[in-house]
C-alpha positions as CSV (number, residue, x, y, z in Angstrom):
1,X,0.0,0.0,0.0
2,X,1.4,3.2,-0.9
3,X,1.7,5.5,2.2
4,X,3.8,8.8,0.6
5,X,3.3,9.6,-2.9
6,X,5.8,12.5,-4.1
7,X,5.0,14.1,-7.5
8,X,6.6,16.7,-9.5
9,X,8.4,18.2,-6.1
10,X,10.3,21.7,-7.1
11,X,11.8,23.3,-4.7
12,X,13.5,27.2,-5.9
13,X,16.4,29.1,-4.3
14,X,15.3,33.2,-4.4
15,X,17.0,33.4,-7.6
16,X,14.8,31.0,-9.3
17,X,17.5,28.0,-9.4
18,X,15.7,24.7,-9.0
19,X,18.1,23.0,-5.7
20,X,15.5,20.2,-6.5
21,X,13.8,19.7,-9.8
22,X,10.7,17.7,-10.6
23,X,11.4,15.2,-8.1
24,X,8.9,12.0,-7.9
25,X,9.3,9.2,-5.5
26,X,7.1,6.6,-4.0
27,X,7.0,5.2,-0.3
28,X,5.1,1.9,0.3
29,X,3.9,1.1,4.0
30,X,6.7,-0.8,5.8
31,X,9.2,-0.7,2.9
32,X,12.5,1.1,3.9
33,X,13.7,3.5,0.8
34,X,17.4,4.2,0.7
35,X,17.5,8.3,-1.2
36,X,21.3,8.0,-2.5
37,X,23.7,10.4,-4.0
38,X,26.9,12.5,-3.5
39,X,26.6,16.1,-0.7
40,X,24.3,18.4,-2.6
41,X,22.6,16.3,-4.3
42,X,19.2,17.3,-2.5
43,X,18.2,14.7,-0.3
44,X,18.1,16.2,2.6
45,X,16.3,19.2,1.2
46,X,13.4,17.0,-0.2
47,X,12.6,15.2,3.0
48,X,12.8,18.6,4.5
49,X,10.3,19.8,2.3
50,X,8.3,16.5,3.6
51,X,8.2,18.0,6.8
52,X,7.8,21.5,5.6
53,X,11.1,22.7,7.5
54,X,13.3,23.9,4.9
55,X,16.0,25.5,5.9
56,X,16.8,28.6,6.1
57,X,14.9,31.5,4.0
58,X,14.7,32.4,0.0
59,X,14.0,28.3,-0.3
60,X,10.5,28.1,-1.4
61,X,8.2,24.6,-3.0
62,X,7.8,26.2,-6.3
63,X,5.6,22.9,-7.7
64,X,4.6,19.4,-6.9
65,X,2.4,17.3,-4.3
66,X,3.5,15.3,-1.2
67,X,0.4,13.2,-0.6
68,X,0.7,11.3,3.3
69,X,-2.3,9.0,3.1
70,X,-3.5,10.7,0.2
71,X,-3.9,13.9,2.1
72,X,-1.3,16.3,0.4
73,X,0.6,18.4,3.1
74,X,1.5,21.1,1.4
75,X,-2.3,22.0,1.4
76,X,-2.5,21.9,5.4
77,X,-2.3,24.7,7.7
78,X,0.7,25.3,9.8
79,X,-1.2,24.1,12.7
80,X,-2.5,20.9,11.0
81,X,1.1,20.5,9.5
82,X,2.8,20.9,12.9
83,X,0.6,17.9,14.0
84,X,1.6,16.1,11.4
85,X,5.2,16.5,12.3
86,X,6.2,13.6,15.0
87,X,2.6,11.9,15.0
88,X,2.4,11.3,11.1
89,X,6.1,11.6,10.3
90,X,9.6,11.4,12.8
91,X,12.8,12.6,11.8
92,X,16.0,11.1,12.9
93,X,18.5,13.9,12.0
94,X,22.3,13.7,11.2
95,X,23.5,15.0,14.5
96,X,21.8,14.3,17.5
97,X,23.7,16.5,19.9
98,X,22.6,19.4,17.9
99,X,19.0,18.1,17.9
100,X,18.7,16.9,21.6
101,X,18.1,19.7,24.1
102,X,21.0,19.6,26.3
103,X,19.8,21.2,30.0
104,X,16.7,18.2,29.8
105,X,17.1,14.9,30.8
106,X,16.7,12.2,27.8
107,X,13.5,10.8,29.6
108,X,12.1,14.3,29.8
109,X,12.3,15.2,26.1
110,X,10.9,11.3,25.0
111,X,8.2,11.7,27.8
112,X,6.9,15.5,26.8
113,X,6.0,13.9,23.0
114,X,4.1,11.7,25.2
115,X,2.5,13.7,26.9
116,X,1.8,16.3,23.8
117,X,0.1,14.0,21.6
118,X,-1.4,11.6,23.9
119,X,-2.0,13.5,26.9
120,X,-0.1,11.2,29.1
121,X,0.1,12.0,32.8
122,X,3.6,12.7,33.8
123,X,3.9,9.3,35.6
124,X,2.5,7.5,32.5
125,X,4.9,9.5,30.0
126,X,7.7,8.5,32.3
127,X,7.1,5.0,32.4
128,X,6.3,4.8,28.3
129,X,9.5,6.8,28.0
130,X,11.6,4.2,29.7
131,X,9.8,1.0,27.8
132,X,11.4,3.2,24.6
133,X,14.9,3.2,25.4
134,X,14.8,0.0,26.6
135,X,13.2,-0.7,22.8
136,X,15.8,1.3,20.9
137,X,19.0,-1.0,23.2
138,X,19.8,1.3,25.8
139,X,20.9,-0.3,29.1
140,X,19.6,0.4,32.1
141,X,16.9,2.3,30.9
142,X,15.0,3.4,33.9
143,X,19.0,4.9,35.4
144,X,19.1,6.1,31.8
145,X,16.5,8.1,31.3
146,X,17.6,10.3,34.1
147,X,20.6,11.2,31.9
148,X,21.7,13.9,29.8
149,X,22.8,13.9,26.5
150,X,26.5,15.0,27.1
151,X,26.5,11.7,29.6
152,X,25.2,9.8,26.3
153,X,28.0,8.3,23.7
154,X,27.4,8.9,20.2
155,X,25.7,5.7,19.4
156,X,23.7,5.9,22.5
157,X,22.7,9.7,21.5
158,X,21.8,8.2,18.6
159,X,19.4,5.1,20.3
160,X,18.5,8.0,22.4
161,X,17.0,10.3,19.3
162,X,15.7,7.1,17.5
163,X,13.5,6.8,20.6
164,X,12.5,10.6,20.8
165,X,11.2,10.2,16.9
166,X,9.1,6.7,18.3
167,X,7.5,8.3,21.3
168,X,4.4,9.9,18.8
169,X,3.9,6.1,17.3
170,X,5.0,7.7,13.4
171,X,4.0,5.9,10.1
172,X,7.3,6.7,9.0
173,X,10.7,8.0,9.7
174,X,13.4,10.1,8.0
175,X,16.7,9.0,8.9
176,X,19.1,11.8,7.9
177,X,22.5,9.6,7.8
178,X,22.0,8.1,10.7
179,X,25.6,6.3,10.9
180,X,27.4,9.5,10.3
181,X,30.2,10.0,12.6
182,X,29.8,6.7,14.0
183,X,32.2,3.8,14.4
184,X,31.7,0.6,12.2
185,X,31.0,-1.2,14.9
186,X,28.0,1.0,16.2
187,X,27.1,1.7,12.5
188,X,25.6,-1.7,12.2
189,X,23.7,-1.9,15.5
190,X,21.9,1.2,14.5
191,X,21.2,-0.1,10.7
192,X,20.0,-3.4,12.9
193,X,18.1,-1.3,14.9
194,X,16.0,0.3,12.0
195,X,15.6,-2.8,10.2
196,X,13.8,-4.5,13.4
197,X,11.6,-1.2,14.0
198,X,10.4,-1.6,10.8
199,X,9.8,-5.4,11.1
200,X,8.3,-5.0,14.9
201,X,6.5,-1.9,14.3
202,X,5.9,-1.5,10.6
203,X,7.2,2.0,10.7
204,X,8.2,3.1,6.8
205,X,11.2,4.8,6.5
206,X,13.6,6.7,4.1
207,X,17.4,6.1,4.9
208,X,19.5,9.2,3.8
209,X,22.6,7.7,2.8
210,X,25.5,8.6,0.0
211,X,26.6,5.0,1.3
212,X,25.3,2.4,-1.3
213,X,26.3,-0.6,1.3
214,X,24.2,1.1,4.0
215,X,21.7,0.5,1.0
216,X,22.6,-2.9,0.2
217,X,22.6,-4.0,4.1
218,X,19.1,-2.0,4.9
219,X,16.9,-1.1,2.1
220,X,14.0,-2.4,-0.2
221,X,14.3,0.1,-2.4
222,X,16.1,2.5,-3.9
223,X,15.9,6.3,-5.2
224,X,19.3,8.0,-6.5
225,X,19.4,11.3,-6.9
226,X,21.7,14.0,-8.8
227,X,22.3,17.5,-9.1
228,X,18.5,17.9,-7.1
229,X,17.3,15.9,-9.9
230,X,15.8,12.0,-9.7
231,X,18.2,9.3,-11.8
232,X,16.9,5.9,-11.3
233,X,14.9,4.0,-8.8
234,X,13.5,0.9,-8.8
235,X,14.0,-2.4,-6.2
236,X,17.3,-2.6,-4.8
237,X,19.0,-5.8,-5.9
238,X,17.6,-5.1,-9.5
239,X,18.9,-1.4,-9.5
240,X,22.4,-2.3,-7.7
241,X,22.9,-5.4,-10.2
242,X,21.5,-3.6,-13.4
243,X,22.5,0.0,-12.8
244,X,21.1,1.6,-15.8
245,X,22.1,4.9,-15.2
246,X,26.1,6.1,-15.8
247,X,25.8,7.9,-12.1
248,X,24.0,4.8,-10.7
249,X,26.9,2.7,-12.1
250,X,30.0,5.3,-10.6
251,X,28.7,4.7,-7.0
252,X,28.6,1.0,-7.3
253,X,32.0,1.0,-9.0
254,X,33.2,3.5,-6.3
255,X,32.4,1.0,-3.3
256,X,35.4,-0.8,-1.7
257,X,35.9,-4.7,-2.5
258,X,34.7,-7.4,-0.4
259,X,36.7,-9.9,-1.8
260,X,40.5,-8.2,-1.2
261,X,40.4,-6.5,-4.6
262,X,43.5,-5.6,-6.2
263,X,44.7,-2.0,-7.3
264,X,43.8,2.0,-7.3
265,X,39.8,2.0,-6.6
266,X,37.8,3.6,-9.2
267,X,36.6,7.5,-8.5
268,X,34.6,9.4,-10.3
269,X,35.8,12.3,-12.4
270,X,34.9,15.7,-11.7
271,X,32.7,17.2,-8.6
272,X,29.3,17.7,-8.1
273,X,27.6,20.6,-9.7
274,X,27.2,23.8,-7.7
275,X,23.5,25.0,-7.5
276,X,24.3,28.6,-9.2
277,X,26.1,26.5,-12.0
278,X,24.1,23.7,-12.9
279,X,24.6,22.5,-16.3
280,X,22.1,22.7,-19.0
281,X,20.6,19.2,-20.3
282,X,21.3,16.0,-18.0
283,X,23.1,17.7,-15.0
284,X,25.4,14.9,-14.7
285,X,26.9,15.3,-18.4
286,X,30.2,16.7,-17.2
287,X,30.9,14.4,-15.6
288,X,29.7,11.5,-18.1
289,X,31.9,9.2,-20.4
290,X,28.8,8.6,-22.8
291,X,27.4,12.1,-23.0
292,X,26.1,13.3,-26.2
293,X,25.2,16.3,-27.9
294,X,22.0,15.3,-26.4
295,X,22.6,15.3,-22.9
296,X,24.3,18.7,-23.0
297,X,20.9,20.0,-24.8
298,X,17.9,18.6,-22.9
299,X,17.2,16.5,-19.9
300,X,16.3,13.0,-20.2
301,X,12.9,12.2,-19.2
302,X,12.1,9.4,-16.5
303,X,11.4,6.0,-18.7
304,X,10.2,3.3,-16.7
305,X,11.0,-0.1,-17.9
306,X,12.6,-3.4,-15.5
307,X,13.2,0.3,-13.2
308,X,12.6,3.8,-14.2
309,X,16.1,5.8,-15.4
310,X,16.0,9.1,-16.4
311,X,19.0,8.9,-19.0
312,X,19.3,9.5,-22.8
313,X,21.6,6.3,-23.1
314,X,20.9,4.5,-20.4
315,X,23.3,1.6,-19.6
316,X,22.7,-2.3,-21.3
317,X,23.7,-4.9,-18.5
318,X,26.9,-6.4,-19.4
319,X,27.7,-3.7,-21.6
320,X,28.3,-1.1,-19.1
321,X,32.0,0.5,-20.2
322,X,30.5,0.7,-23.8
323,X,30.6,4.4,-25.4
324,X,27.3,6.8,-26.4
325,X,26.7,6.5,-30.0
């Protein structure tokens, strides 16, 4: 069952430069979507514009529908939009220290959503808050929730912002890189972590992510984006063994070796483009062995076929170092 429907999403700096350009992506209830692509591709900025938080001012939605339940939210009122935030959709943001409030305990800040949306008495919201870190792996949760988040790790302040997005019972979660920062070690407990929420509680989620193993490891599905523009989504082992899209295929080909590979590893050329700069055409061209005089004239429409790509010579598996005619 589809449960976010994105169509068309434009989202315009003050000079009129679209950061994210016709963007169209589809969430199905209790599917987790990994959004992939280099810094500045516009990830971020498009799940911000789920929430209606964009950051910053001169950023405005220019075009395009985000439909929650078939309700679009960029319709609702401010008021019925903040109750939207937390009880319809939770965000797990990239740095939790800057997101946690530091001078309030952990249990505090999980037990006030509690008490918010559901009207919780104080001992109730307590209680709940402590059954939620004990949920999301922290250890001696009821000792725990008297702590603040300076006396947390960063895997535990993590856990701990995992649990504040839980305590309004979302339909889905944004998880803004959620492994940034972290060590290998705790990377993998919280990827574990997300996986079970979904399978316990059903929760959708989108996975931020320029890590295509976080993607492999985590996701049902994938969405890579470029240059604020969508390149190619589709199911993930289809997409990550029949990349049809040159971008798709430099971020697989970027990812370390399993199997003790030998040599330089492969980088792409070039850097992303910068928003005031964007090419004309496919933004990715630059950057492209097979670019044509095509590419550098118009952008390739979205063609769906085994996945949709959005390339004007999109890649034939098997036949992926070939050249554009």
């Amino acid at each position: 069952m589809t449960l976010l429907q994105v169509s068309g999403l434009t989202i315009e700096d003050r000079q009129g430069v679209a950061l994210v350009d016709r963007l169209s992506l589809t969430l199905n209830a209790g599917d987790i979507l990994g959004l992939v692509g280099e810094s500045g591709s516009g990830k971020t900025l498009s799940c911000r514009a789920m929430m209606r938080l964009l950051p910053g001012e001169g950023l405005n939605i220019r075009a395009g529908e985000i439909r929650l339940n078939g309700t679009d939210l960029l319709t609702l009122s401010d008021k019925r939009m903040t109750a939207v935030r937390g009880r319809e959709i939770g965000m797990i943001f990239q740095n939790p220290a800057s997101h946690l409030n530091p001078v309030m305990s952990i249990g505090q800040q999980i037990a006030e959503s509690r008490r918010l949306h559901f009207g919780a008495s104080r001992r109730d919201a307590h209680l709940q808050a402590v059954e939620l870190l004990r949920q999301v792996g922290i250890p001696d949760p009821q000792r725990r929730a008297d702590n603040y988040p300076h006396e947390f790790s960063g895997g535990m302040r993590q856990r701990a912002m995992i649990a504040v997005a839980l305590a309004c019972e979302p339909k889905m979660l944004i998880a803004d890189e959620p492994t940034t920062a972290l060590d290998v070690t705790v990377q993998m407990q919280i990827l574990r972590l997300l996986r079970d929420l979904r399978d316990r509680l059903g929760i959708a989620i989108i996975l931020i992510t320029h890590d295509l193993g976080v993607v492999a490891q985590t996701c049902d599905r994938i969405a890579v984006m470029y240059g604020g523009r969508l390149c190619e989504t589709g199911e993930k082992r289809q997409v990550l063994a029949q990349a049809q899209h040159p971008y798709t295929r430099g971020l697989i080909d970027c990812q370390p070796a399993s199997d003790g590979g030998s040599g330089r590893m492969i980088t792409l050329p070039g850097q992303p483009p910068v928003a005031a700069r964007f090419p004309a055409g496919c933004r990715f061209h630059p950057r492209c062995a097979r670019a044509s005089a095509q590419c550098r004239a118009a952008q390739p429409a979205m063609v769906a076929g085994s996945h949709a790509t959005a390339c004007h010579h999109p890649l034939t598996p098997g036949r992926e170092n070939e050249s554009a005619i």
